[in-house]
matplotlib code that plots the C-alpha trace (Angstrom):
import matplotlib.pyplot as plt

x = [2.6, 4.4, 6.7, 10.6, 11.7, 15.5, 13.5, 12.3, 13.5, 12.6, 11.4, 7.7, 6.6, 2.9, 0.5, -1.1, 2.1, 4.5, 7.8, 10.6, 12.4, 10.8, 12.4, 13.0, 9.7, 10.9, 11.2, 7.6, 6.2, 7.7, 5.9, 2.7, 2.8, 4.2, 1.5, -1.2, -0.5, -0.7, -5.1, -4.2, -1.8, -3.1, -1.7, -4.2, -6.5, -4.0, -3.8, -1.7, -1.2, 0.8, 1.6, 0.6, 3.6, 4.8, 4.5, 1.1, -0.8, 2.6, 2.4, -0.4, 0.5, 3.2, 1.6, -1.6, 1.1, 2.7, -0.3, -1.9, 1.4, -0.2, -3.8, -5.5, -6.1, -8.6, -7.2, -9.9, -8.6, -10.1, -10.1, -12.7, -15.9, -19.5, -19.6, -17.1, -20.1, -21.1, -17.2, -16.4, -19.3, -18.4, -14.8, -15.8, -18.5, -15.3, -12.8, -14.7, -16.1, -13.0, -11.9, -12.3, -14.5, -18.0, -20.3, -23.4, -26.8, -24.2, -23.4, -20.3, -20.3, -22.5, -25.3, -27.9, -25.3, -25.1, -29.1, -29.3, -26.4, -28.7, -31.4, -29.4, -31.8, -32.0, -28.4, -27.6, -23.9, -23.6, -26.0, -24.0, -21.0, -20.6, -22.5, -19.7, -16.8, -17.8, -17.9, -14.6, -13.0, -14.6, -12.7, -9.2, -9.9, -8.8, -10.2, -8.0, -9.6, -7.0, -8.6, -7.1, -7.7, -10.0, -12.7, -15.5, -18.8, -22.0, -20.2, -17.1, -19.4, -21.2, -18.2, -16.7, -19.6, -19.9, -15.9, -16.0, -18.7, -16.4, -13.5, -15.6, -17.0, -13.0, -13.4, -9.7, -10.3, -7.6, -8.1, -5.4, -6.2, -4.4, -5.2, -4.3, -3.6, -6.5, -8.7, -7.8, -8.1, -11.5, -12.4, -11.0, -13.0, -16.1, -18.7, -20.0, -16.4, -14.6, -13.5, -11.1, -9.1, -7.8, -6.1, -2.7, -1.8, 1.2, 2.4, 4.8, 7.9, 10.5, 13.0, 16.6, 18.3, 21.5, 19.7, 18.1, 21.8, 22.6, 19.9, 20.4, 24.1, 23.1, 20.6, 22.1, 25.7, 23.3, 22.9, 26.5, 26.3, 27.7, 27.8, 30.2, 30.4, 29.3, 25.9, 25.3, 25.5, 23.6, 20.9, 20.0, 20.3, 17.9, 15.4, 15.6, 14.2, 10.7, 9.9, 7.9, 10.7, 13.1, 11.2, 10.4, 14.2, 15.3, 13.0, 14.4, 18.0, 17.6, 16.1, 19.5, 21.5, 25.0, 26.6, 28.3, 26.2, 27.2, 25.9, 24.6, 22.5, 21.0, 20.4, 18.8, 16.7, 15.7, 14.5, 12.2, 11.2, 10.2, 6.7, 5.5, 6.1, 4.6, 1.3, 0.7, 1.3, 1.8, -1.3, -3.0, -1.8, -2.2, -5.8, -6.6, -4.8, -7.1, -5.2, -4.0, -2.2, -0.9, 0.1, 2.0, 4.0, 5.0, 6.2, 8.5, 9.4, 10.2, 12.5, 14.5, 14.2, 13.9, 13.2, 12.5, 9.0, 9.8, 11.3, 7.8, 5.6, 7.5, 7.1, 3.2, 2.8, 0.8, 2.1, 3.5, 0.5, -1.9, -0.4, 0.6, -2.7, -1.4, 1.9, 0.4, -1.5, 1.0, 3.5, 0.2, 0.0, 3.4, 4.6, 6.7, 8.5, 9.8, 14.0, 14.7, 12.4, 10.9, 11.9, 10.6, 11.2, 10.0, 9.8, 9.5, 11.9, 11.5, 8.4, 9.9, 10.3, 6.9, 4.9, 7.3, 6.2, 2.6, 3.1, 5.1, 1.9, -0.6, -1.9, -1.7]
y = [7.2, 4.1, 3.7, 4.6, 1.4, 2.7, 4.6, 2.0, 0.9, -0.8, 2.2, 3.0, 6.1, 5.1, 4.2, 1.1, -0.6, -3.2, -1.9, -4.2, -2.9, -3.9, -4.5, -5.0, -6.4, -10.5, -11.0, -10.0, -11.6, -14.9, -14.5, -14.2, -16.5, -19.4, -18.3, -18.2, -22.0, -23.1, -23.5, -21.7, -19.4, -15.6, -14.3, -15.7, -12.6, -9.9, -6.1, -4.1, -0.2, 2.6, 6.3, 6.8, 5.8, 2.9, 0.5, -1.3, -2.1, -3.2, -5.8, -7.2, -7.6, -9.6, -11.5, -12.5, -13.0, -15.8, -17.6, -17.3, -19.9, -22.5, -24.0, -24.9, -21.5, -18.9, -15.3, -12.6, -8.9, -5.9, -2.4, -0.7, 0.6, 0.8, -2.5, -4.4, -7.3, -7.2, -7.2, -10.0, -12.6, -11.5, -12.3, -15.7, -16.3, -15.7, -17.6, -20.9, -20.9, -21.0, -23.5, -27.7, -27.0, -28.7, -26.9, -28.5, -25.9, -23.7, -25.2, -25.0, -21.4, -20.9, -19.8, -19.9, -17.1, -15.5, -15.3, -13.8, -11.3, -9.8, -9.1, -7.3, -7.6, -11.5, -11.7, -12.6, -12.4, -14.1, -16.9, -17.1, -16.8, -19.2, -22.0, -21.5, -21.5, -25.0, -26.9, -25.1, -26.0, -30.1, -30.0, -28.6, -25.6, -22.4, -18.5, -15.8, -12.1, -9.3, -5.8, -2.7, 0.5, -0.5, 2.3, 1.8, 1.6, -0.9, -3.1, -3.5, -4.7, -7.2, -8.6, -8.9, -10.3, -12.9, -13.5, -14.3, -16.8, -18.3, -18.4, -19.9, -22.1, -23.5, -23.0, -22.7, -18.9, -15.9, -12.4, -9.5, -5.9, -2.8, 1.1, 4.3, 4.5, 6.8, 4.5, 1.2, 2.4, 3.6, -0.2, -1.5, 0.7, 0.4, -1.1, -4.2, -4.7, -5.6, -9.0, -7.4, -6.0, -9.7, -9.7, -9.5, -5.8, -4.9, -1.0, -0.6, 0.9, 2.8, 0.4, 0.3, 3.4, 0.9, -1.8, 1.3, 2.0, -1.4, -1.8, 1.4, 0.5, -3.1, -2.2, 0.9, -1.4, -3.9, -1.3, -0.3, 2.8, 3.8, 6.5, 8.5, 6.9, 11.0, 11.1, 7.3, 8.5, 11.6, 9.4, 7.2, 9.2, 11.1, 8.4, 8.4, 4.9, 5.9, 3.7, 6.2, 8.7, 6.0, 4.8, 8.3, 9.3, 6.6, 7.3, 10.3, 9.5, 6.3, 8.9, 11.1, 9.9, 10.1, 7.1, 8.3, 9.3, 12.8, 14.4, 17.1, 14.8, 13.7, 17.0, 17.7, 14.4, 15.4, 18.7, 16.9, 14.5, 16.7, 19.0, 14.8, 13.9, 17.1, 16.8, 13.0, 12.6, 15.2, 17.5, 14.5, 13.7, 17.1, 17.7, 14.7, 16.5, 18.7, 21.8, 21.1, 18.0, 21.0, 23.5, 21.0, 20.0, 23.5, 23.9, 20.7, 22.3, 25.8, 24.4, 21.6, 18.4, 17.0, 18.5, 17.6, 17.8, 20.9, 22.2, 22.1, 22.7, 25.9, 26.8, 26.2, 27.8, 24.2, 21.8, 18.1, 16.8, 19.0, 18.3, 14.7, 13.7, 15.2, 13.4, 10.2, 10.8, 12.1, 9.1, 6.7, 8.3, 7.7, 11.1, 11.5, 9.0, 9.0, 8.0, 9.0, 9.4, 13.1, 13.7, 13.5, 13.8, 14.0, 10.5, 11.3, 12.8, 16.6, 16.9, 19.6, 21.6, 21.0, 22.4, 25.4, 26.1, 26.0, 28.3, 30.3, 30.2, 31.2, 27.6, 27.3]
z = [-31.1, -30.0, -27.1, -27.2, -26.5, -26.1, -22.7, -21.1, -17.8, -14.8, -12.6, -12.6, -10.8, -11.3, -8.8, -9.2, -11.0, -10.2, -11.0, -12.4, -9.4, -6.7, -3.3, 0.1, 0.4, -0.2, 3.1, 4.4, 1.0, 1.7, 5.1, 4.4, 1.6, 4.0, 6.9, 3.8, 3.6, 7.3, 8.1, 11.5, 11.0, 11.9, 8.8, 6.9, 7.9, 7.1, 7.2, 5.4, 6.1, 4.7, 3.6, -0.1, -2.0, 0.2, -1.9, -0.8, -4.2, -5.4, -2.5, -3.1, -7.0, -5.6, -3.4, -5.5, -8.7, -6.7, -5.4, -9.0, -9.9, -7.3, -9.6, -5.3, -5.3, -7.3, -6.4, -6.0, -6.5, -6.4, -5.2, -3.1, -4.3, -3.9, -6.2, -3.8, -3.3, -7.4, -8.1, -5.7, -7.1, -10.9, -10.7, -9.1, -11.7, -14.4, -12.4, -11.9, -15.1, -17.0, -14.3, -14.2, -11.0, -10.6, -8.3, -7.6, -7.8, -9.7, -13.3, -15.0, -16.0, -13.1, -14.9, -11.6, -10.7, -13.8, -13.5, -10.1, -11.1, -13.7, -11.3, -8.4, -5.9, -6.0, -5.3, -1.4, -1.5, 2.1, 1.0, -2.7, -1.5, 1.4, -0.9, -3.3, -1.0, 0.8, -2.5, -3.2, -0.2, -0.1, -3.7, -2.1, -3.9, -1.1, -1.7, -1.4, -1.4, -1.8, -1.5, -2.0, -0.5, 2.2, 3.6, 5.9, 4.1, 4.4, 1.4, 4.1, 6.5, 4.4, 3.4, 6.5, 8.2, 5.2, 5.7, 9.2, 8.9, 6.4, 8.8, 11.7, 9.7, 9.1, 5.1, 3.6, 2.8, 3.3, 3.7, 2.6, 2.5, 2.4, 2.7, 4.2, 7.9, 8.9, 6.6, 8.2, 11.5, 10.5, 9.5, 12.4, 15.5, 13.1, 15.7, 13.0, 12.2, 15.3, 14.4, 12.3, 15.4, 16.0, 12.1, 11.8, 10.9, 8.8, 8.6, 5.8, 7.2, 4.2, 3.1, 4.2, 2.2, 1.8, -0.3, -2.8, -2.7, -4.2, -6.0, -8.0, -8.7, -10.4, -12.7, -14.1, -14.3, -16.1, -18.7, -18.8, -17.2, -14.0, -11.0, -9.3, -5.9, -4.9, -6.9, -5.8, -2.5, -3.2, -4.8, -2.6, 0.2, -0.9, -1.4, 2.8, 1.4, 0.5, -2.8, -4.9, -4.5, -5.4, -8.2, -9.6, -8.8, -10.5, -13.8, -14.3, -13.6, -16.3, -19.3, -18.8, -21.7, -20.2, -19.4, -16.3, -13.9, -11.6, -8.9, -11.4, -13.2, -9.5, -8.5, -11.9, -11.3, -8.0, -9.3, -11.7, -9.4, -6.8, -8.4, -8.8, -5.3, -4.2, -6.3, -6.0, -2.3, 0.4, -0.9, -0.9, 2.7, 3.5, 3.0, 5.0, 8.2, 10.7, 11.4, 14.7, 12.9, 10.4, 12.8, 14.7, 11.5, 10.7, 14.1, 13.4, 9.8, 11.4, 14.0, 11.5, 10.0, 13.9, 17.1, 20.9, 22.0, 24.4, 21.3, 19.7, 22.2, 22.7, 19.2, 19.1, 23.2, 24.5, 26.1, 25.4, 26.9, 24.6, 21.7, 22.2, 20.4, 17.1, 17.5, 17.7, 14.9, 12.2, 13.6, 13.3, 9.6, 8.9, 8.3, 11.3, 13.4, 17.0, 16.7, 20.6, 23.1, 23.4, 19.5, 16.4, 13.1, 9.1, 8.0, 4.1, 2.0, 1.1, 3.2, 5.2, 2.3, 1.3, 4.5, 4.4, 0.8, 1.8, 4.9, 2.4, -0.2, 3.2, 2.9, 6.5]

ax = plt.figure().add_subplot(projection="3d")
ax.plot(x, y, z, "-o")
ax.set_aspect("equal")
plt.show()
């Protein structure tokens, strides 16, 4: 069945995606882009962190769709998996082969590569991959690797290892992943992976509410259609400036067919928006927590959206001090945040609601 045209728009609830609207991100993109281009800038070892729905992969797609305009640099992206090393050498083997590039003991289309790839066990990616990258870098020709959703594993470490030789050896390489906060912080206290603690480390803060605010009132006036200046406020607001919410908010609100846009059809957008959020994020985020890091949120729920410490050490009978562990670790997940000292509070839209519902449902 082919696409309905007439209902696309420029919001893209899917993970994975660059959405048409995309922003409040220019700034940090611009960045690392300019620190990409300095030899000894620390950004060109870069790591990028972030609660589901943040806006991570859609980072990188910006960031590797820019450099890919520049022909000194061959752009290497991938997410990981147990084939991170095969993945890595293929895409080079690709890259340079539809390339002007002359490597000598590789041909053209690298076939001495394409030979060792067929038999797996020949292959030794550090040895490959660091003959490749100094004829590369003699020819003015830098590397870029941008992996997504970054875990520790013995691929990580290979790579790494391999990538740090690189780096000391002052090859014109750069190095920019992203992943989930407990996942990064695993790579980075890993024992073979401690070089890594000296990157640069990025945590994706929500965006500023005002400039969803904006943003939502251009593109929908681009298509002739307008808000009450209630459901605008109601809108974005609601957002609290997480960008899947205001993505999948703003999907919903652009398939209503009116042409003025109320606080009704917000609500109603909301309402639709809301099983999506729950399903593709916080149980996701939820099954990752240990039940102390549960028991703690309900206590926030229970009291309000925010609450002093006392407030919830009263409600879980411990004290600050024993339950100062699972504050750090929910604000180092990004779930809550710390506005005033002694008090914290939800940092994602509607996520109260959610961990009443599954106290409500006996989930915890």
């Amino acid at each position: 069945m082919p696409y309905n045209t007439k209902k696309v728009g420029p919001f893209v609830p899917q993970f994975g995606r660059k959405p048409e609207s995309f922003i409040g991100r220019k700034a940090l993109v611009d960045e690392l882009i300019e620190g990409f281009y300095t030899r000894n800038s620390p950004l060109r070892t870069t790591i990028i962190s972030g609660v589901r729905g943040s806006g991570k992969t859609a980072l990188l797609t910006d960031i590797a769709d820019e450099l890919k305009k520049d022909k000194d640099w061959i752009i290497i992206t991938t997410s990981f998996s147990e084939q991170l090393l095969d993945n890595i050498l293929s895409q080079l083997e690709e890259k340079i082969s539809r390339s002007k590039f002359q490597l000598k003991g590789l041909s053209f289309s690298l076939a001495g590569l394409s030979l060792a790839l067929e038999k797996k066990e020949t292959v030794n990616f550090q040895v490959t991959l660091i003959s490749i990258v100094e004829q590369l870098s003699a020819q003015g020709i830098g590397l870029v690797f941008v992996v997504d959703e970054i875990k520790t594993s013995s691929q990580m470490r290979e790579f790494a290892a391999t990538y740090q030789l690189l780096v000391r050896e002052d090859l014109d390489v750069v190095l920019l992943m992203a992943g989930l906060p407990q996942l990064v912080m695993s790579v980075l206290t890993d024992d073979v992976l401690t070089f890594l603690q000296r990157s640069h480390r990025l945590f994706l803060q929500n965006i500023d509410p005002y400039s969803l605010k904006l943003e939502y009132q251009r593109v929908f006036s681009e298509a002739s259609r307008n808000f009450t200046e209630e459901a605008l406020n109601a809108a974005y607001l609601s957002t609290y400036g997480y960008p899947y919410l205001y993505q999948l908010l703003g999907y919903y609100l652009w398939l209503s067919p009116d042409k003025i846009i109320d606080p009704q059809a917000v609500e109603q957008a909301l309402a639709r928006s809301k099983p999506l959020l729950f399903q593709n994020v916080y149980t996701l985020s939820w099954r990752d927590l240990s039940q102390g890091e549960k028991l703690y949120l309900l206590a926030l729920a229970q009291t309000g959206e925010s609450a002093k410490a006392a407030e919830i050490s009263q409600a879980r009978k411990r004290t600050t001090t024993a339950l100062s562990k699972y504050r750090h670790s929910l604000i180092n997940r990004g779930l809550i945040e710390s506005p005033d000292y002694g008090v914290v509070k939800f940092s994602l839209p509607l996520l109260r609601e959610f961990i009443l519902e599954q106290h409500q449902f006996g989930y915890i």
